[in-house]
C-alpha positions as CSV (number, residue, x, y, z in Angstrom):
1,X,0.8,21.3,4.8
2,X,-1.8,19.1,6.2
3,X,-1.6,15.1,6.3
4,X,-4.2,14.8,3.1
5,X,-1.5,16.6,1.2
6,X,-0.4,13.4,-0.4
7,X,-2.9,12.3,-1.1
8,X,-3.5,12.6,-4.7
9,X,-6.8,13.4,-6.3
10,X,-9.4,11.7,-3.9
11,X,-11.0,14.5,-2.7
12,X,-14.2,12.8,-2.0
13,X,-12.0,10.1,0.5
14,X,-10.1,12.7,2.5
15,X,-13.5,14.7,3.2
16,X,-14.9,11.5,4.3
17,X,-11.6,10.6,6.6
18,X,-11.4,13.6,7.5
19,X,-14.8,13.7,9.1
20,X,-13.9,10.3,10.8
21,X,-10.9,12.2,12.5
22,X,-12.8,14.6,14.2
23,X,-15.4,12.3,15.6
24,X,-12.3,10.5,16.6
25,X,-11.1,13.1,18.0
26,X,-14.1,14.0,20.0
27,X,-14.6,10.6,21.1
28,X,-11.0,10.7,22.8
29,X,-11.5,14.1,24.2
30,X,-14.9,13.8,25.7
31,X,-13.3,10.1,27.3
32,X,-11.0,12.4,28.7
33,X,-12.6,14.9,30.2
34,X,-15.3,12.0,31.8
35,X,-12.4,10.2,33.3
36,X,-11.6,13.7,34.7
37,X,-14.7,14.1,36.3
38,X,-15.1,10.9,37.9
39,X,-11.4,11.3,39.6
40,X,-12.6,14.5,40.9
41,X,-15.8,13.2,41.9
42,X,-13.8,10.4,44.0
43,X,-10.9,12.7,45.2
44,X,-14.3,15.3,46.8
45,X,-17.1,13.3,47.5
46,X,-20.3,15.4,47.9
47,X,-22.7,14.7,50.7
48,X,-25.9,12.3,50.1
49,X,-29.6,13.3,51.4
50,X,-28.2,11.0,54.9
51,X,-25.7,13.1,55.2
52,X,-23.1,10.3,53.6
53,X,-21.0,10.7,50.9
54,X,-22.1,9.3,47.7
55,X,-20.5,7.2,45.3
56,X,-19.1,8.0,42.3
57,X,-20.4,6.5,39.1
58,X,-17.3,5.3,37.1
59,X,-18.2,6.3,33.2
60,X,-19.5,3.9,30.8
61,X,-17.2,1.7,28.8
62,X,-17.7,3.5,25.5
63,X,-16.2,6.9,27.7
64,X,-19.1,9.2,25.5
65,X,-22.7,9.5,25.4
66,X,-24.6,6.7,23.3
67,X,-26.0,10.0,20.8
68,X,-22.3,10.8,20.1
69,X,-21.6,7.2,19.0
70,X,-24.9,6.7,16.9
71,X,-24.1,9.5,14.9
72,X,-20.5,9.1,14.4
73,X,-18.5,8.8,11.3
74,X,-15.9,6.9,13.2
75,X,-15.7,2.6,13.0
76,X,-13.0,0.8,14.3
77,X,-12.0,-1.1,10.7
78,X,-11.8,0.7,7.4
79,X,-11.0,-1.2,4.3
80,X,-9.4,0.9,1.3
81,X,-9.5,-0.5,-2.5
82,X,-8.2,1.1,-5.7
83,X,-6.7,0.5,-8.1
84,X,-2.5,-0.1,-8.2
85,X,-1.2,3.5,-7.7
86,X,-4.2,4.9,-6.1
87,X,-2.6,5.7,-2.8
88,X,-4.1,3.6,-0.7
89,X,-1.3,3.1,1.7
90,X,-0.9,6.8,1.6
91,X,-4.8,7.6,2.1
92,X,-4.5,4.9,5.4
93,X,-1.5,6.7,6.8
94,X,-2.4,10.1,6.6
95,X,-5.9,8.9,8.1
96,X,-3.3,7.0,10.9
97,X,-1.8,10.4,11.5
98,X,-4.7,12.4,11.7
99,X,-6.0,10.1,14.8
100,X,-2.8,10.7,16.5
101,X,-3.0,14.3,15.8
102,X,-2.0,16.5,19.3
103,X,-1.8,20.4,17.7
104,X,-3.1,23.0,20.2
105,X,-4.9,24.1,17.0
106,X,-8.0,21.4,17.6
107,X,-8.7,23.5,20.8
108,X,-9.8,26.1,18.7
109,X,-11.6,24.7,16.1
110,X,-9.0,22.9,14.0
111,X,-9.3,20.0,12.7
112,X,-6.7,16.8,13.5
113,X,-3.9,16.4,10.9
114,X,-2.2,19.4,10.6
115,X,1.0,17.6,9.4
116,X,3.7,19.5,11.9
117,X,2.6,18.2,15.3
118,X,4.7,15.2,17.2
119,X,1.8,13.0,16.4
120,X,1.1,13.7,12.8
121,X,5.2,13.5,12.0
122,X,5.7,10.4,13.6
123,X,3.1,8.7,12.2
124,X,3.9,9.6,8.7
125,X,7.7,8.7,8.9
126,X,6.9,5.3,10.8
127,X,8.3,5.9,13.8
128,X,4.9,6.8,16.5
129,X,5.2,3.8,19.2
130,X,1.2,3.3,18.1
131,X,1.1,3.2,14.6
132,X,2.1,-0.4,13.3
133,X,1.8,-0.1,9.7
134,X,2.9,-3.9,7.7
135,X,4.0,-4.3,4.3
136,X,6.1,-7.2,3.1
137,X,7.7,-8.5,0.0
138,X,6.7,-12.2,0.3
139,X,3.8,-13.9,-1.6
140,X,1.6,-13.8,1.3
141,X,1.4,-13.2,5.3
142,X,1.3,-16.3,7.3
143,X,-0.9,-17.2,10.7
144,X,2.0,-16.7,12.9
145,X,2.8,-13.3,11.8
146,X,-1.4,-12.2,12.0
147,X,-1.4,-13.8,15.4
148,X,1.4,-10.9,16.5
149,X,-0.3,-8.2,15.2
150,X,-3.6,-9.5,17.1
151,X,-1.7,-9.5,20.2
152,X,-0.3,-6.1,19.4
153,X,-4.1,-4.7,18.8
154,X,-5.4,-5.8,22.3
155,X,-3.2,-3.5,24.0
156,X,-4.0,-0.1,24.9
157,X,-2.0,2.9,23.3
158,X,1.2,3.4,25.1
159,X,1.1,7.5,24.6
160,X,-0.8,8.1,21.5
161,X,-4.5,8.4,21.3
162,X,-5.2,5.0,19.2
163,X,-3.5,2.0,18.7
164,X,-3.8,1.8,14.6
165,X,-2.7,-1.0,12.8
166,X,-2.0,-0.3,8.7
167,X,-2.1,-3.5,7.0
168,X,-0.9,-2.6,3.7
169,X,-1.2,-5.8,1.7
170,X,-4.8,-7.4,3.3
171,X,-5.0,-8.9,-0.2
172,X,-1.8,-11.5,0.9
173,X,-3.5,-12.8,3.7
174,X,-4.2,-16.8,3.4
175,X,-7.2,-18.5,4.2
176,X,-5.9,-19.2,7.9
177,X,-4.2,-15.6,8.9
178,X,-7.6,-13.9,7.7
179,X,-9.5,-16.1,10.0
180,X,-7.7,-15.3,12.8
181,X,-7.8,-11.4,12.0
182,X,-11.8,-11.5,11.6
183,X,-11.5,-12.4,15.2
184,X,-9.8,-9.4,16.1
185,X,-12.0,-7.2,14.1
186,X,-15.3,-8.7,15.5
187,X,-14.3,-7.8,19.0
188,X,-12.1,-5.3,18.7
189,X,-10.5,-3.4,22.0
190,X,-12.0,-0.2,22.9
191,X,-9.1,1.8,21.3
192,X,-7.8,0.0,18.5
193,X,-8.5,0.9,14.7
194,X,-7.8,-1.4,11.9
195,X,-6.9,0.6,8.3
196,X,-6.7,-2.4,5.7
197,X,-5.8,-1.7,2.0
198,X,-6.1,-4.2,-1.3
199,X,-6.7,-3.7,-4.5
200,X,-10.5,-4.8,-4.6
201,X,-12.8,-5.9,-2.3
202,X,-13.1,-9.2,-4.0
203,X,-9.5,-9.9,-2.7
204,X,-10.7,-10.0,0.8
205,X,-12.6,-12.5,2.6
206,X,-16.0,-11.3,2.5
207,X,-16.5,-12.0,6.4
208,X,-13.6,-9.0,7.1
209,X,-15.3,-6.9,4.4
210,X,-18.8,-7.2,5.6
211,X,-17.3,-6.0,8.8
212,X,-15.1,-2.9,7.6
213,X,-16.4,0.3,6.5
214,X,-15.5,0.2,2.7
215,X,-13.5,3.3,0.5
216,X,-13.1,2.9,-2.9
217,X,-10.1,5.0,-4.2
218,X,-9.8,6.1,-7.8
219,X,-6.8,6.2,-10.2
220,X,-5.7,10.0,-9.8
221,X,-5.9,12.6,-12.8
222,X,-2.4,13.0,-14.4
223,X,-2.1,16.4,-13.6
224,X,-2.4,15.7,-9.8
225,X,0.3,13.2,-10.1
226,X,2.1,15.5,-11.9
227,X,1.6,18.9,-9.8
228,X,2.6,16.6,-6.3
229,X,6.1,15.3,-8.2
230,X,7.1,18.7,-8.7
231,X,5.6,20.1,-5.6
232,X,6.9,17.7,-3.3
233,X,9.5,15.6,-5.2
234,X,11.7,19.1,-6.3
235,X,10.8,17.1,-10.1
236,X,11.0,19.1,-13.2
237,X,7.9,19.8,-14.6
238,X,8.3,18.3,-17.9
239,X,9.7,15.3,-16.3
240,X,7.1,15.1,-14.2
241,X,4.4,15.7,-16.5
242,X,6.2,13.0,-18.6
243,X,6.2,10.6,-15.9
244,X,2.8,10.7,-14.7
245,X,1.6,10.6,-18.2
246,X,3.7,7.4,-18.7
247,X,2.6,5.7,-15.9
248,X,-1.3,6.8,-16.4
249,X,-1.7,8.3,-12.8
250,X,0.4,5.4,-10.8
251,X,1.9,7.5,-8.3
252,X,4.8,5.4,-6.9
253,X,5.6,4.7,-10.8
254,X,5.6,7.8,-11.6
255,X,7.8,9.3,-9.1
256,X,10.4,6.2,-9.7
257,X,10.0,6.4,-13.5
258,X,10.7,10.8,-12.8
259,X,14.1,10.3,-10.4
260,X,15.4,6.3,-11.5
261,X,17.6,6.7,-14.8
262,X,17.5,2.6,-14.8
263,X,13.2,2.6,-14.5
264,X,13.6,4.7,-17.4
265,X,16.0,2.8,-19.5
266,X,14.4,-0.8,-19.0
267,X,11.1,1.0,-19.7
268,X,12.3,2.0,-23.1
269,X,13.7,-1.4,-23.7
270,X,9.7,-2.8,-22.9
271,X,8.5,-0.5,-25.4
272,X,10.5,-1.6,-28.3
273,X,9.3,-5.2,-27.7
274,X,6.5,-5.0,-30.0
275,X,8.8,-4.2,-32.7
276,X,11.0,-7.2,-32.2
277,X,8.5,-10.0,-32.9
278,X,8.6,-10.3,-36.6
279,X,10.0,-14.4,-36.4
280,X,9.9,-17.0,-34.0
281,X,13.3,-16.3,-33.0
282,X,12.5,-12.3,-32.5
283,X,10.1,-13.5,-30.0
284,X,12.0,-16.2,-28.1
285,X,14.4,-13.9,-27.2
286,X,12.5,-11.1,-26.6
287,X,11.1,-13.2,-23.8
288,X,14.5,-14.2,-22.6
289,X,15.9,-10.5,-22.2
290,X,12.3,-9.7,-20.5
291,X,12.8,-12.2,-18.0
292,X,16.5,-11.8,-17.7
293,X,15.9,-8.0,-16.7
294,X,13.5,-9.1,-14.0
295,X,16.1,-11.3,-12.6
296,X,18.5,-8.3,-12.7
297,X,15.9,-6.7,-10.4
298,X,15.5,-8.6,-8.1
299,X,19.1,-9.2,-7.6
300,X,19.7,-5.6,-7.1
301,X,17.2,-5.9,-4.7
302,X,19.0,-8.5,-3.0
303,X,22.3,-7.3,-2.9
304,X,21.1,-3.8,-1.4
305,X,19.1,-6.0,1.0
306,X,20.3,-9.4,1.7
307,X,23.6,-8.7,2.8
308,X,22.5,-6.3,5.6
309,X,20.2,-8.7,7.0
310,X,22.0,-11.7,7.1
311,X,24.6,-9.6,8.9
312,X,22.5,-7.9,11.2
313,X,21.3,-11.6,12.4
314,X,24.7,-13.1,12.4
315,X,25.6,-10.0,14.9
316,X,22.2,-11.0,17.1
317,X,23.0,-14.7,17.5
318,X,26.7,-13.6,18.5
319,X,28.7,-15.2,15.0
320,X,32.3,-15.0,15.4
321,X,33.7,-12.1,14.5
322,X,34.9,-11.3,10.5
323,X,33.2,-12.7,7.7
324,X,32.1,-16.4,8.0
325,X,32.5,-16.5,11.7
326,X,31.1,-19.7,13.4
327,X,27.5,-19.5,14.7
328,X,26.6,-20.5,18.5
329,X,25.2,-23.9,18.2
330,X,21.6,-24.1,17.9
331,X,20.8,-21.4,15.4
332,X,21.4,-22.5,12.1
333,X,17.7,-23.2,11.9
334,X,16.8,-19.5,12.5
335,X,20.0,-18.6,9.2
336,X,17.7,-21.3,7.3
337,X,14.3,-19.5,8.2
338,X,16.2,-15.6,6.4
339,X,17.5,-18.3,3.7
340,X,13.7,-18.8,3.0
341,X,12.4,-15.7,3.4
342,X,15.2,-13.7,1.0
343,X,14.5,-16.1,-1.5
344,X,10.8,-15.6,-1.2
345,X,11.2,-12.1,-1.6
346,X,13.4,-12.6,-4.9
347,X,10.5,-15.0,-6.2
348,X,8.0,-11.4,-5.7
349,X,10.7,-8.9,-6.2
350,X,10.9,-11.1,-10.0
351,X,7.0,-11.0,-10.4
352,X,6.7,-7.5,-9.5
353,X,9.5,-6.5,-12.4
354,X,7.3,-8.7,-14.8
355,X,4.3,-7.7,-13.9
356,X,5.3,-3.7,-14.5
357,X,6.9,-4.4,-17.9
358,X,3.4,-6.3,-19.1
359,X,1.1,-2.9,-17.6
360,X,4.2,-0.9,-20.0
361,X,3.6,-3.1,-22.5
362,X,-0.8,-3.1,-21.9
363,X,-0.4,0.9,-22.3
364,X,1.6,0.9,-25.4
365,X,-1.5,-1.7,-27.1
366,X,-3.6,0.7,-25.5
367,X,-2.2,3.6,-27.2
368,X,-2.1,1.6,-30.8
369,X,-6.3,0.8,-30.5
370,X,-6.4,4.7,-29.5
371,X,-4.5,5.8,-32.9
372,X,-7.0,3.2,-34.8
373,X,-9.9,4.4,-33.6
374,X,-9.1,7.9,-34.0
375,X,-9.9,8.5,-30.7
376,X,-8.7,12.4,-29.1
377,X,-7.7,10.3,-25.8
378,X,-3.9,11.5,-25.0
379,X,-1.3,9.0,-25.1
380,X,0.7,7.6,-22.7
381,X,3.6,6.5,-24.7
382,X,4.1,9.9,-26.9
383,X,7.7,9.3,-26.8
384,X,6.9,5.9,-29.3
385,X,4.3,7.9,-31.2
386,X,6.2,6.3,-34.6
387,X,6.5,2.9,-33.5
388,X,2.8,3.3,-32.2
389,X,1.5,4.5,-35.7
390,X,3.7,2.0,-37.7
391,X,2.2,-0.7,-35.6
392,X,-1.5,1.1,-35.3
393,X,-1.5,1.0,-39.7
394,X,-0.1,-2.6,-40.2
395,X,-2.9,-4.4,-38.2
396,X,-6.4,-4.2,-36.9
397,X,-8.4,-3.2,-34.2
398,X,-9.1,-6.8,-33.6
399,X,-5.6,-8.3,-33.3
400,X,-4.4,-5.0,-30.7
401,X,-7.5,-6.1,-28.8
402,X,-5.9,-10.2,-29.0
403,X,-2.6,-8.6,-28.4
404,X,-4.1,-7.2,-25.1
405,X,-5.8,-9.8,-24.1
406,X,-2.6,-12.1,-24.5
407,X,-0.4,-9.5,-22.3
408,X,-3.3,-10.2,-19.5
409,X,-3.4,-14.1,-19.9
410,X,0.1,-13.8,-18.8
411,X,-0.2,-11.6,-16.4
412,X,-3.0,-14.4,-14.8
413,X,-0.4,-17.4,-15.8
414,X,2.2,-15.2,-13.3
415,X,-0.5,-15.1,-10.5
416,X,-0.8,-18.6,-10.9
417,X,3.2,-20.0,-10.3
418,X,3.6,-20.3,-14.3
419,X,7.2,-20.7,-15.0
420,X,7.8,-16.8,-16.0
421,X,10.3,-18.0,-19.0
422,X,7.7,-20.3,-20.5
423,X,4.9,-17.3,-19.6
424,X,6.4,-14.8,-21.0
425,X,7.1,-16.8,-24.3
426,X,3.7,-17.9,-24.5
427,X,2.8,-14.2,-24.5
428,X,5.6,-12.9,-27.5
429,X,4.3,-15.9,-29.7
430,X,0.5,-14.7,-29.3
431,X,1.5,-10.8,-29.9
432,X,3.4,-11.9,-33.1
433,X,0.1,-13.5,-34.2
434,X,-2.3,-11.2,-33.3
């Protein structure tokens, strides 16, 4: 099991990384093996035509010959687009692990990312000491928390062969935070890689992107997603196949949707929507119970979450002891600062619920136009095929392509801080009216 193993149907990508890894890998190797010479060189020092000892040359900055570096695949700042459930978080690790890759194998021709060594397994699991890889739940990451990861990409690898820095949400950067990343990417240190991963290249600023070598990751087949569920997941087949067909390749749906018994339950409860928005009424509280079961997940979220944190601080800052202890004077500010944060994260957590109920609902629109059309597409929602052909015979072409349209205006009103009751409602109203 090598480190491309998961990732799913982008054959084209992991040839392409996989290249990069072995120039990488050269590159370190050949810097190596210089550095060896030139200690040697100084530790003997052979005898000059006057009979002096001549000076050793220290090797050039780059540590390999100019050819090497003109012809290889290897930059220092990758940018990886796709769309949601591509595996572009996946395709940036396993590229993280295959530059860390130490297996004896390479000696003999192997190539890095074999997936057992010390390197490749720490990588993956998020434990190597110079693999940083960030992902957060809040709306967006600030300057203060870019600046860190800056300072973190000057230094040199502590035992590893890079120092690689996995930015998973580059599309959350603000104006000011991606300014002070493009300075880190201009003039990057000598053995620092950046791996950055959005869902378009329109979602970063186009001075990173014009500066980053660009892969563009497609949505994987459903068999794929399928075949890795049960392959690596332990996932019954049919489940599987059921899952990825549901989700329409998403991986990390998929594989929630195949193993979550509540993913599945609220998903039913989406699909049943359309079917619910015969009156004014109807759609009113269809809304409500939408928005009410995004609130229920992000307070699950909370509860599993929360609590641990703000317990884990208390126990930092030295609280009293049992529940409600007394804090040491001066931090109540930094209890504040988690106060924020946590609710932050609920505001997203909330958005992300509504967000995957609306691409539910998209699909099941999708599915109706398919039926009308008589088009030999599969379906993704064969488990509704009645309500889909009940829906599919009563109206048009025309108002399931309004009805799709209206799921996507809300989708944009959520993007834009739209109250996500008065959203949502907005959305019923205008699927009721086709």
């Amino acid at each position: 099991m090598t480190v491309w193993d998961d990732v799913v149907g982008q054959d084209r990508i992991t040839a392409e990384l996989a290249a990069a890894a072995r120039d990488a890998d050269a590159y370190v190797t050949a810097a190596h093996a210089l550095r060896a010479e030139a200690a040697t060189a100084a530790a003997e020092p052979a005898a000059g035509p006057d009979g002096q000892p001549e000076k050793a040359g220290a090797p050039g900055a780059a540590g390999v010959p100019g050819a090497r570096r003109a012809t290889s695949k290897m930059t220092h700042a990758w940018l990886f687009t796709g769309p949601p459930g591509s595996g572009r978080s996946t395709a940036a690790r396993a590229f993280a692990a295959a530059l860390q890759c130490v297996s004896p194998d390479r000696a003999l021709g192997g190539a890095p990312g074999c997936g057992f060594c010390d390197g490749c397994h720490t990588a993956l699991i998020g434990t190597h000491a110079d693999v940083e890889v960030v992902r957060t739940d809040l709306l967006s990451i600030g300057v203060k928390e870019t600046r860190e990861l800056v300072r973190r990409a000057q230094l040199s690898p502590s035992g590893g062969k890079w120092q690689v820095i996995v930015l998973e949400d580059a599309d959350r950067l603000t104006e000011g935070s991606g300014n002070v990343l493009l300075k880190a990417i201009e003039e990057p240190a000598p053995r620092t890689v950046w791996l950055l991963c959005a869902p378009s290249v329109e979602d970063v600023l186009p001075t990173i992107r014009s500066r980053c070598r660009h892969l563009i990751l497609r949505t994987p087949p459903v068999e794929a997603v399928a075949d890795v569920l049960v392959r690596r997941d332990g996932i019954e087949p049919e489940r599987a196949a059921a899952a990825a067909r549901a989700t329409q390749g998403h991986i990390g749906r998929a594989r929630r949707l195949a193993t979550d018994e509540r993913a599945r339950a609220r998903r039913a409860a989406v699909l049943k929507l359309p079917l619910r928005i015969d009156d004014t009424g109807g759609c009113l509280k269809a809304a409500q119970e939408l928005v009410d079961a995004a609130t229920e997940d992000a307070k699950q979220v909370a509860e599993e979450v929360d609590v641990k944190e703000t317990e884990e601080l208390r126990a930092a800052l030295g609280a009293s002891a049992g529940p409600g202890g007394r804090l040491p004077r001066g931090t109540a500010g930094v209890m504040k600062d988690l106060e924020k944060r946590q609710k932050t994260r609920a505001t997203r957590t909330q958005r992300d619920s509504l967000d995957l109920a609306l691409t539910d609902l998209t699909a099941f629109y999708r599915d109706v136009l398919a039926i009308q059309f008589g088009s030999s597409v599969a379906l993704a929602n064969t488990e509704s095929r009645d309500a889909l052909v009940r829906i599919a015979r009563s109206s048009t072409a025309e108002r399931t392509l309004r009805r799709i349209e209206a799921v996507s205006a809300c989708r944009r009103a959520l993007d834009r801080n739209v109250a996500p009751l008065l959203a949502v409602e907005a959305m019923t109203m205008a699927l009721r009216a086709g």
